[in-house]
C-alpha positions as CSV (number, residue, x, y, z in Angstrom):
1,X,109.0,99.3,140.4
2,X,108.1,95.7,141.1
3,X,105.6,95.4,139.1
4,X,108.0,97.1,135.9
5,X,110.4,94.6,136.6
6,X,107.7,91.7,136.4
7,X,106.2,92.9,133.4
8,X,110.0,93.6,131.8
9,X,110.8,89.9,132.7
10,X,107.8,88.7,131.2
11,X,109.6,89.9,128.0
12,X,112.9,88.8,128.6
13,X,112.2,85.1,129.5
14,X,109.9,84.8,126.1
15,X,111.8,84.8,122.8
16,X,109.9,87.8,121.4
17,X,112.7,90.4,122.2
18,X,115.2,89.0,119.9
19,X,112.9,88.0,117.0
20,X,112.4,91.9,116.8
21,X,116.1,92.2,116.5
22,X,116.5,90.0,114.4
23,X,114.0,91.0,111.9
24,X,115.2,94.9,112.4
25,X,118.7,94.1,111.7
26,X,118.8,93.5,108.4
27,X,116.3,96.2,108.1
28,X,117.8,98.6,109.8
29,X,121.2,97.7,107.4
30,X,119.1,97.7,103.8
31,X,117.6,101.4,105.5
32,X,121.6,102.7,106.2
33,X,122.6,101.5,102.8
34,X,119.8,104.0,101.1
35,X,120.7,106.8,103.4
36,X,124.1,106.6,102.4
37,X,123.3,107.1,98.5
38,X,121.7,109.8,99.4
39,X,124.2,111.2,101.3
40,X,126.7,111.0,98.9
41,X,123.7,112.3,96.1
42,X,122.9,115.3,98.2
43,X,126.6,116.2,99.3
44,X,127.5,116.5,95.9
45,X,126.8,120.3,94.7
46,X,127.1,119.4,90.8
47,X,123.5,117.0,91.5
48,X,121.7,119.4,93.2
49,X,122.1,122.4,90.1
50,X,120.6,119.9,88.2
51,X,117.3,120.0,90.3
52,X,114.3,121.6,89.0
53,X,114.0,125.7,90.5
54,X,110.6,124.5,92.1
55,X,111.9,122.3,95.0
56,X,115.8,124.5,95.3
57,X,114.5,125.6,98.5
58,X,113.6,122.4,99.8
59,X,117.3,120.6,98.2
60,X,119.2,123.4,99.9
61,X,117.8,122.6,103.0
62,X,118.1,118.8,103.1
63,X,121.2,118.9,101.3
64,X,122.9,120.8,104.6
65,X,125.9,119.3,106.6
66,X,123.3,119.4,109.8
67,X,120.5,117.9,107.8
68,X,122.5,114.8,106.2
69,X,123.9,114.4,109.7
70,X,120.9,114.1,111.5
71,X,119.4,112.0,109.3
72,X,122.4,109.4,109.3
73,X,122.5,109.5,113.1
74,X,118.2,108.7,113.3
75,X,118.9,106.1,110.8
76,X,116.7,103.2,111.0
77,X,114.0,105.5,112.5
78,X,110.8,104.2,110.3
79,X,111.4,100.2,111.2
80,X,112.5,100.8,114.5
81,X,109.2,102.5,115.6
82,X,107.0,99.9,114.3
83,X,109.0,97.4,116.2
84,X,108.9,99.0,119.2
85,X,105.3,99.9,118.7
86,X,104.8,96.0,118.1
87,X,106.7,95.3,121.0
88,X,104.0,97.9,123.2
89,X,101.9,95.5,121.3
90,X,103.2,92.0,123.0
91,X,103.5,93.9,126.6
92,X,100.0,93.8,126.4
93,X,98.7,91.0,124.2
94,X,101.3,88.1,125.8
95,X,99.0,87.8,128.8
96,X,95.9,86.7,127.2
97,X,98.2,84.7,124.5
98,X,99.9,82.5,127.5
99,X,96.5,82.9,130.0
100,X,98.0,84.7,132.6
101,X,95.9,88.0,132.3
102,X,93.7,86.6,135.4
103,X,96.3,85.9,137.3
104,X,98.3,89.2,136.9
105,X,95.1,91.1,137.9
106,X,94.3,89.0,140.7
107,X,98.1,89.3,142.2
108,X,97.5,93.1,141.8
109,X,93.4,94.3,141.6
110,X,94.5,97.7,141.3
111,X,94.1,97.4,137.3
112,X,95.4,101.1,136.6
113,X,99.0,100.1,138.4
114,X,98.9,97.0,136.0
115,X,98.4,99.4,133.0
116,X,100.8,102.1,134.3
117,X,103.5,99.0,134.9
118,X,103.0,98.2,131.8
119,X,103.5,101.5,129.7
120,X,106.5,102.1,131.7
121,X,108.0,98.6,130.6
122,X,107.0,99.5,126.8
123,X,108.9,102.8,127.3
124,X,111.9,101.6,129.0
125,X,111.7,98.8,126.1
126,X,111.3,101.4,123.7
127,X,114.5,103.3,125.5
128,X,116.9,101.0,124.8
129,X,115.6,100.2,121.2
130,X,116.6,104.0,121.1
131,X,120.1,103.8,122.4
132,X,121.5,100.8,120.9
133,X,120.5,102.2,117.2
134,X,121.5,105.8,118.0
135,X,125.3,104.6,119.2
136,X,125.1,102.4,116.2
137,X,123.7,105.2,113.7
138,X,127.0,107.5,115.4
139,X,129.6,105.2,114.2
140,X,128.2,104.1,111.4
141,X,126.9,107.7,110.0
142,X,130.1,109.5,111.1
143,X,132.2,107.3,108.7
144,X,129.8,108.2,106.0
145,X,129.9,111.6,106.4
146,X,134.0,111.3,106.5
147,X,133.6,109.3,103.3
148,X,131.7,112.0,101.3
149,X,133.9,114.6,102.9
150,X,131.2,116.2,105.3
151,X,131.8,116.9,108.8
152,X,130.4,114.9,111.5
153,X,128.1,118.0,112.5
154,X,128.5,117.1,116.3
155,X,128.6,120.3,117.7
156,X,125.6,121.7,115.4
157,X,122.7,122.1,117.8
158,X,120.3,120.6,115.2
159,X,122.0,117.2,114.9
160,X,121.2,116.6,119.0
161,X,117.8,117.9,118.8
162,X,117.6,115.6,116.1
163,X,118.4,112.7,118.0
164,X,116.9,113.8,121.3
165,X,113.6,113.6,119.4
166,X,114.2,110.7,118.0
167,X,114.1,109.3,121.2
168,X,111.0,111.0,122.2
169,X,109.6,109.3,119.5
170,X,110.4,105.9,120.0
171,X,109.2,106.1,123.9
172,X,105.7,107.0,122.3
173,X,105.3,104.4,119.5
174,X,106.0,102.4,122.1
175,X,103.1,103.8,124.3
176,X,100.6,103.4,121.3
177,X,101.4,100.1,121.3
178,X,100.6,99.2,124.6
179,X,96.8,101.4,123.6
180,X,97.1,98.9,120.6
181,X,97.4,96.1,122.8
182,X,94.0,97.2,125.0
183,X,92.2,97.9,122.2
184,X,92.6,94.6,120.2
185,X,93.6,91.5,122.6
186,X,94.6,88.8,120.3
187,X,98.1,88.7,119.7
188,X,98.2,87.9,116.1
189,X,94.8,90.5,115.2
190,X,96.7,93.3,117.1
191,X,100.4,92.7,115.6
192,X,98.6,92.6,111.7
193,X,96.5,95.2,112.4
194,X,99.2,97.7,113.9
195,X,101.2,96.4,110.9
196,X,98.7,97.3,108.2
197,X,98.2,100.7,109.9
198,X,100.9,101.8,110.5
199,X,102.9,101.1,106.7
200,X,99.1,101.5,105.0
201,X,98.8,104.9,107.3
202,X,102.1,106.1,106.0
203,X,102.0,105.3,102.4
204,X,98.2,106.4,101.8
205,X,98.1,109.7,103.7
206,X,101.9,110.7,102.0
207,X,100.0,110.1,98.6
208,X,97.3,111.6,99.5
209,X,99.2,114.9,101.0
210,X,101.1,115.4,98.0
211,X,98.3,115.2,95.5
212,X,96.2,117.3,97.2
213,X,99.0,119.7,97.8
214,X,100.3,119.7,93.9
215,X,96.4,120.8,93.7
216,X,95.7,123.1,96.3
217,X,99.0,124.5,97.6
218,X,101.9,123.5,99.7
219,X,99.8,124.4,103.3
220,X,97.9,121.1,102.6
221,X,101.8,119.7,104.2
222,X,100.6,120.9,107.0
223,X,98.4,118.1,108.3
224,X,101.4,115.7,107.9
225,X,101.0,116.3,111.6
226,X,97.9,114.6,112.1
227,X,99.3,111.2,110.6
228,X,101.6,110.2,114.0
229,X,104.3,108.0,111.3
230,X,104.5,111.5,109.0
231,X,104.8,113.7,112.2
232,X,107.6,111.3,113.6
233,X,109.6,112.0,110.4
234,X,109.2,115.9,110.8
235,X,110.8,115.5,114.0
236,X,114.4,114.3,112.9
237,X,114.9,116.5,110.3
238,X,117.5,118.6,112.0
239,X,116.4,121.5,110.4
240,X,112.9,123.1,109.4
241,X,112.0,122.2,106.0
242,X,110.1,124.9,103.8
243,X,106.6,124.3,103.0
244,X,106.7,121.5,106.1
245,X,105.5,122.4,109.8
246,X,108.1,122.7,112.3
247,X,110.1,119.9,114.3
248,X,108.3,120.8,117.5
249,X,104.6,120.6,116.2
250,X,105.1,117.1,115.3
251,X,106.8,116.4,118.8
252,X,103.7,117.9,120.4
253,X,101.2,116.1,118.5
254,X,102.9,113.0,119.4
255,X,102.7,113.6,123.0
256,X,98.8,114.7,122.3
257,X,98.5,111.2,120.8
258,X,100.0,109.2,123.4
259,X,98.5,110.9,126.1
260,X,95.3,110.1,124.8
261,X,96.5,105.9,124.2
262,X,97.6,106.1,128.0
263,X,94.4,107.1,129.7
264,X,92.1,105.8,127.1
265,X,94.0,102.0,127.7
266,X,94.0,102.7,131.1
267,X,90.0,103.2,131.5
268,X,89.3,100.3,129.0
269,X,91.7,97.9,131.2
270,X,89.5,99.3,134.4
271,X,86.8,98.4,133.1
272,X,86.5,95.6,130.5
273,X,86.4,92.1,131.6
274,X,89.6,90.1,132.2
275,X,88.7,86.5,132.0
């Protein structure tokens, strides 16, 4: 726990913690804005007969009170996961940026506590990411829903799973940042780099996926799963789109991934050279 604290503190004296916030607010207000057009575009029955008979399925499904609830109350979810991932990011890189990476390791030569330390810091980071925008995305996405005449859906099952798994996956993106971190030790290479990957990821592989599919069928959706961004989506849904693979498989492949991060971060921090 000591050595949490320490790496948590290393993050709260710097002024990294609120330049995320401050660059996710705003975000995180444009992102509510968008969902609440769409709320009040997919509540409204007359829009929806207007759709073409191809994709009725899929509208019917998304257009739900438990659907357009859940994805009020995991409002903010695409931003906040790259920020917390960054912020795995700066767990990691902020030692060799300040020089303190010899010292840390020499304070405790047991390099796997060190890594372990600081993946639990990331995911406690990552934690209350999750909590503050989830009471947030409960206010505000409650008064939408009253606005547009929908109920608040907090009894429906879905809606919880919904934002249970939201939280899952913000505790993860903030593990593969902290892999991230290992894997890349400059500050600023790792931060652009987990940047251009992670928006580049999502935008190229959701072309990609819905070409192919339009051209091969609607199981090429399937391997939305293998593109961690994609598979984080999947699992706030609330409900189980057609032609999509369910909540859980994305959840699973998540933990696959980060798994993976943890141990293969671990045995590079063993191993590689500190000074």
């Amino acid at each position: 726990m000591n050595l949490v604290r320490s790496e948590l503190l290393k993050i709260g004296t710097t002024s990294t913690w609120w330049l995320f916030a401050l660059i996710y607010l705003p975000l995180w207000g444009l992102t509510l804005l968008v969902n609440s057009v769409q709320t009040g575009f997919l509540a409204n029955p007359d829009n929806l007969d207007s759709m073409p008979a191809d994709s009725a399925e899929t509208m019917a499904a998304v257009s739900g009170d438990t659907a357009l609830a859940a994805n009020l109350y995991t409002n903010g979810q695409f931003f906040g996961l790259l920020v917390v991932m960054l912020l795995g990011v700066i767990v990691v890189t902020n030692e060799y940026f300040h020089q303190t990476a010899t010292t840390t390791f020499l304070t405790t030569p047991r390099r796997t506590e060190v890594i372990i330390a600081k993946l639990a810091a990331a995911v406690v980071l990552g934690a209350i990411f999750w909590v503050i925008t989830t009471v947030l995305n409960l206010i505000t996405g409650a008064l939408i829903l009253a606005w547009y005449d929908v109920g608040t859906e907090f009894g429906a099952r879905g809606v919880w799973e919904a934002i249970g798994l939201n939280g899952l996956a913000y505790l993860l993106w903030a593990i593969f940042g902290v892999g991230f971190g290992v894997l890349i030790r400059s500050q600023l290479g790792a931060t652009v780099s987990a940047i251009l990957l992670y928006l580049g990821g999502y935008i190229g592989a959701a072309i990609i996926l819905s070409t192919l599919a339009a051209r091969f069928g609607d199981w090429i959706n399937d391997l939305q799963l293998v593109v961690p961004s994609l598979a984080s989506q999947l699992m706030v849904t609330g409900v189980d789109l057609p032609g999509s693979p369910p909540r859980w498989a994305g959840a699973l492949i998540l933990i696959g991934y980060a798994l993976v991060t943890g141990i293969i971060g671990t045995v590079i921090t063993r191993r590689r050279d500190i000074s």
